[in-house]
C-alpha positions in Angstrom: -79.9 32.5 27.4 -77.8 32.9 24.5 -75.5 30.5 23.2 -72.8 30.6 20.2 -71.7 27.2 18.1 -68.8 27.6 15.8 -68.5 25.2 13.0 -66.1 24.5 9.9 -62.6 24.3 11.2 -60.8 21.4 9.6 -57.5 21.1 7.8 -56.3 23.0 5.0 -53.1 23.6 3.0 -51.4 26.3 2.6 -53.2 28.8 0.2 -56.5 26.9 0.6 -60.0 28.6 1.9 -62.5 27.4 4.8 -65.6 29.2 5.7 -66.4 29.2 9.2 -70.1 30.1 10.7 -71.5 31.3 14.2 -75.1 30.0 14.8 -77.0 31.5 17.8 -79.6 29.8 20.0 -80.8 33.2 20.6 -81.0 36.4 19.0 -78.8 39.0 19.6 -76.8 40.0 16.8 -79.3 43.0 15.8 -78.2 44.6 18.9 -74.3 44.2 19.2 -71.3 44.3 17.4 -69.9 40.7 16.5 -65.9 39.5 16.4 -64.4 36.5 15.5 -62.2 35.6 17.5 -58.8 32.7 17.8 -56.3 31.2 20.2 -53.5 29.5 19.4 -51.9 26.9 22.2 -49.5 28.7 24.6 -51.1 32.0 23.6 -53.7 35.1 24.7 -56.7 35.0 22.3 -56.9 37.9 20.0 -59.8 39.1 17.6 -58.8 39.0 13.9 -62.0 40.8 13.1 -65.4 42.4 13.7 -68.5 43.5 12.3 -70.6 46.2 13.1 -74.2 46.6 13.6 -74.5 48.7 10.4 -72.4 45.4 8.9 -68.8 47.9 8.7 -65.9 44.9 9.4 -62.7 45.8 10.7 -60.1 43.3 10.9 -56.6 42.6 12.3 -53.3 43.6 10.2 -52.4 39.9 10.1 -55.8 38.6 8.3 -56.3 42.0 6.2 -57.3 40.8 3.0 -57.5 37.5 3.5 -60.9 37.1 5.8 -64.0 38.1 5.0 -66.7 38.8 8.3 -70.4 38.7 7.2 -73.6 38.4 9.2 -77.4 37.2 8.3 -78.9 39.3 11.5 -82.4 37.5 10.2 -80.7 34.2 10.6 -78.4 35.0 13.8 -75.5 33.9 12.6 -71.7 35.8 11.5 -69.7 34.0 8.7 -65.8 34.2 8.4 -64.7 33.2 4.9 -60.7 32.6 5.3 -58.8 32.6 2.3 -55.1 32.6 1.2 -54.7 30.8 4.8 -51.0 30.5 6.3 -49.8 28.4 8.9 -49.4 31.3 11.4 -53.5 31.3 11.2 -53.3 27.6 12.7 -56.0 28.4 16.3 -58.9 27.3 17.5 -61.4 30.0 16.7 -64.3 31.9 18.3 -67.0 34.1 17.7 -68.5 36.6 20.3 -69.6 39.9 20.7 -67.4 42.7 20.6 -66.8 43.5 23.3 -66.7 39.9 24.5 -68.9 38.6 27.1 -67.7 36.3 29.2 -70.8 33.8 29.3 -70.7 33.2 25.5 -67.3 31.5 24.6 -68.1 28.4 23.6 -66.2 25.3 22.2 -64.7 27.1 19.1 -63.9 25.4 16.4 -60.1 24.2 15.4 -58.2 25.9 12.2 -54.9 23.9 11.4 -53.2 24.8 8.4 -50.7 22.4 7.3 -47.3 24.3 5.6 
């Protein structure tokens, strides 16, 4: 019943900022942990970070710093506010639960940073 749309991917220099939000058809983020998630072409998906129920983040060494995971539980929706980007962050990126369930990747939404 759920369903997860990511939006505010686009293009960005190097150094530059894009916020990117996770709106949820149905509610569920008051019961799980949440991760963003990205995939670059050729290669395995990994999670750059996650939030907690409790709203603790923890986040890959590769983004440490530089992203920022929030979540408005009221409005079902997680935030990833990207900053200092770098061309190596260039993926198409997803949020789920963390864990992941299957059933809830959606489209994504692309991240290319130019160098």
């Amino acid at each position: 019943q759920v369903r997860l749309v990511e939006s505010g991917g686009g293009l960005v220099q190097a150094g530059g900022s894009l916020r990117l939000s996770c709106a949820a058809s149905g509610r569920i983020f008051s019961f799980y942990a949440m991760g963003w998630y990205r995939q670059a072409p050729g290669k395995q998906r990994e999670l750059a970070g996650r939030i907690t129920t409790s709203g603790s983040t923890n986040y890959a060494d590769s983004v440490k710093g530089r992203f920022t995971i929030s979540r408005d539980n009221a409005k079902n929706t997680v935030y990833l506010q990207m900053n200092s980007l770098k061309p190596e962050d260039t993926a198409v990126y997803y949020c789920n639960t963390d864990p992941p369930l299957h059933a809830l990747w959606g489209q994504g939404t692309q991240v290319t940073v130019s160098s």
